[in-house]
C-alpha distance (Angstrom), angle and dihedral (degrees) to the residues before:
residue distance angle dihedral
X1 . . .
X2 3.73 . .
X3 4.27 114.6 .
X4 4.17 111.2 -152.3
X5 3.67 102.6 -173.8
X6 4.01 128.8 162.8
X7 4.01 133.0 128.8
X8 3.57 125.7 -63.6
X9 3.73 115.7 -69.1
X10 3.84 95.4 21.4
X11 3.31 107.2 127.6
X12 3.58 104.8 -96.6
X13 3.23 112.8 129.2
X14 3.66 88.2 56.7
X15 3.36 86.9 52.5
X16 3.62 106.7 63.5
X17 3.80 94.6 31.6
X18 4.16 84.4 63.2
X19 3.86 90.3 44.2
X20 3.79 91.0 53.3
X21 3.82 92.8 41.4
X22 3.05 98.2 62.6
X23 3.63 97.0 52.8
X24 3.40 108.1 26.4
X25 3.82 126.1 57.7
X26 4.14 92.9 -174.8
X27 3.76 118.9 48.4
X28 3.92 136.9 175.6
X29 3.80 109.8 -147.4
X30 3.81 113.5 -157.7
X31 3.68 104.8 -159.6
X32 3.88 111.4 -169.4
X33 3.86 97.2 -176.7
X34 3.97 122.6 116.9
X35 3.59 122.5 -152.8
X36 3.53 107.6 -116.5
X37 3.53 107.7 157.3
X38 3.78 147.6 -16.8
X39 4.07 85.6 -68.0
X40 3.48 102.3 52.3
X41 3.82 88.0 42.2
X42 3.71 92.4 56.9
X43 3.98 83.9 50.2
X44 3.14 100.7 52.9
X45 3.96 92.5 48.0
X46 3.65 94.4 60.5
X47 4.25 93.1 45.9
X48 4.00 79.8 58.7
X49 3.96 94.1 39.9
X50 3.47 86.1 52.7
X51 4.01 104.1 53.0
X52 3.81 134.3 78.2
X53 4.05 98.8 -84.7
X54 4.25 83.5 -130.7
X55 3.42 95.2 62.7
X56 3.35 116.4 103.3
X57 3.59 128.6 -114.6
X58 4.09 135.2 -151.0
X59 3.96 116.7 166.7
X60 3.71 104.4 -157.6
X61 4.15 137.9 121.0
X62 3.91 106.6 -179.9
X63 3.90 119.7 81.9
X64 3.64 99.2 -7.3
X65 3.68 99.8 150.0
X66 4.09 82.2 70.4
X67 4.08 88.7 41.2
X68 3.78 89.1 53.0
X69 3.92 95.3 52.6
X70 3.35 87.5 43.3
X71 4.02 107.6 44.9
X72 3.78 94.3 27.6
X73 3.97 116.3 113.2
X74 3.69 130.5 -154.8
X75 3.60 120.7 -95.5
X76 3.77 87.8 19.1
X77 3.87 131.0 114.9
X78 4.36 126.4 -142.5
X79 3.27 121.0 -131.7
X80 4.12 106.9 -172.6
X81 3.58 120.8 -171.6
X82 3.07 125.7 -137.8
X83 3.76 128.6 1.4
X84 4.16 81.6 -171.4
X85 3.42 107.0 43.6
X86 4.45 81.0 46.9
X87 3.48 91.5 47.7
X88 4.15 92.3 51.9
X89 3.78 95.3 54.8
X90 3.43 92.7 41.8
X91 3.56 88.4 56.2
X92 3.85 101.2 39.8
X93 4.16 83.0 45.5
X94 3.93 92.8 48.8
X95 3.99 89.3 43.0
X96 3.96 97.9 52.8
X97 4.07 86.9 -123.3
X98 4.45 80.5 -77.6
X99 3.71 122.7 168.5
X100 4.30 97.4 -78.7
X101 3.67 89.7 -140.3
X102 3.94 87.7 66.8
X103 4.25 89.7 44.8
X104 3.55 109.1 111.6
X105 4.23 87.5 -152.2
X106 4.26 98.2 -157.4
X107 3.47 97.1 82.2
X108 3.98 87.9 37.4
X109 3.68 83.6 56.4
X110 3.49 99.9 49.1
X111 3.55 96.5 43.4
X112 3.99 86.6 52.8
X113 4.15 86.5 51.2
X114 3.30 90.9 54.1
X115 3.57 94.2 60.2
X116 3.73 87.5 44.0
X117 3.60 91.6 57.5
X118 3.65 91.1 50.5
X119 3.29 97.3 51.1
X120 3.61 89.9 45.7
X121 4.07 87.2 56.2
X122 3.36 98.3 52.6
X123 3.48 96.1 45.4
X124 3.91 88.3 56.5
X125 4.00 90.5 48.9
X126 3.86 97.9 42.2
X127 3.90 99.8 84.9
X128 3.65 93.6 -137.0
X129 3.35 147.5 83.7
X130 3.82 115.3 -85.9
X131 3.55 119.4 179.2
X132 3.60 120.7 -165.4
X133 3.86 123.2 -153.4
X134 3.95 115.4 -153.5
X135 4.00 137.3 158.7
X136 3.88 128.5 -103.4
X137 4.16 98.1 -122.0
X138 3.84 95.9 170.2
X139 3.65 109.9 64.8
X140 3.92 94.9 71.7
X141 3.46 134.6 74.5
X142 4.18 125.3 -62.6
X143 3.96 101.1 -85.9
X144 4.01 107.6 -117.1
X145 3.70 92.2 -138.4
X146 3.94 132.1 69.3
X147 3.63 106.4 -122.9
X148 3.86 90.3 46.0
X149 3.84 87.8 50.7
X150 3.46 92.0 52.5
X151 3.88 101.0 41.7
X152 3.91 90.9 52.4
X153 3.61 86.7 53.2
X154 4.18 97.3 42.0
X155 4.49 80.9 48.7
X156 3.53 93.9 48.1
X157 3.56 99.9 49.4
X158 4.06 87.0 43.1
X159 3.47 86.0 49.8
X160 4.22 92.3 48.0
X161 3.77 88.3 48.6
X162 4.20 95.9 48.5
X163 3.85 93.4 39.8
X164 4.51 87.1 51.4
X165 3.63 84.8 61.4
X166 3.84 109.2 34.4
X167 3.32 110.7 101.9
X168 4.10 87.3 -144.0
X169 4.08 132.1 28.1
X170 3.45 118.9 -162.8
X171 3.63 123.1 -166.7
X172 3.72 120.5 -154.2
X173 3.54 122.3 -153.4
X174 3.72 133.4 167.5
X175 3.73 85.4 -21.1
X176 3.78 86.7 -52.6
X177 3.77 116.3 128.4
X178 3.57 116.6 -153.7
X179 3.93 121.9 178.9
X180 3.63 107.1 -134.6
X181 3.76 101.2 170.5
């Protein structure tokens, strides 16, 4: 498992996808976005606009570690993006979209770990390179508000837990990949 992590806008999806391409002809792209709105739609159309056309493609957040064993094909690599983005729907999903100042976040938490830890498994059974794209929450300011708080925390210790067990981190910045494990 290789971990690409960095802040939003860094350059890290281009990142990996240039790693991979340049070693890997056939490639499963796990995209964990949801359209929501005109936004995320134009988002999402320039992640596509921006891959190899023959690469290909499942949109999906929930259970992947099962997906990946499942979908994956010999001789190719996983790119799955983004631990983040996967870890915010799972949370909004998990939470019932209620108030965040009524959440009680533990079993949120361990609910999200669990997912972690499956993803983790199935990356360590899979037999091929899976490299996992995710975003750098901690190097900002303390969020004012209490689901913020919380979700930097939940990422960061996601991220902790993923990074432990990759067998390289890379750290995007400014465009700039620097190999840090």
């Amino acid at each position: 498992m290789i971990l690409v992590t960095g802040g939003a806008r860094s350059g890290k999806s281009a990142h990996v996808e240039g790693l991979v391409a340049r070693q890997y002809s056939q490639v499963l792209y796990i995209a964990t976005s949801t359209l929501t709105d005109d936004e995320m739609a134009a988002r999402i159309a320039r992640h596509r606009a921006q891959r190899p056309a023959h690469w290909r493609t499942l949109e999906a957040y929930r259970d992947l570690g099962p997906l990946i064993l499942a979908q994956v094909q010999p001789g190719e690599a996983v790119i799955l993006e983004c631990i983040t983005t996967l870890l915010a729907n799972l949370l909004y999903d998990e939470s019932g979209g209620a108030d965040p100042d009524t959440l009680d976040f533990a079993p949120l938490e361990a609910f999200l770990h669990q997912q972690i830890d499956g993803l983790i498994d199935a990356c360590q059974q899979s037999g091929v390179p899976v490299y996992i794209v995710t975003n750098e929450l901690g190097m900002s300011i303390t969020p004012e508000n209490r689901l913020a708080r919380h979700f930097v925390d939940i990422a960061g210790r996601a991220n902790q837990r993923l990074a432990q067990v990759a067998e390289e981190v890379w750290l995007v910045v400014s465009g700039i990949g620097v190999k840090i494990k």
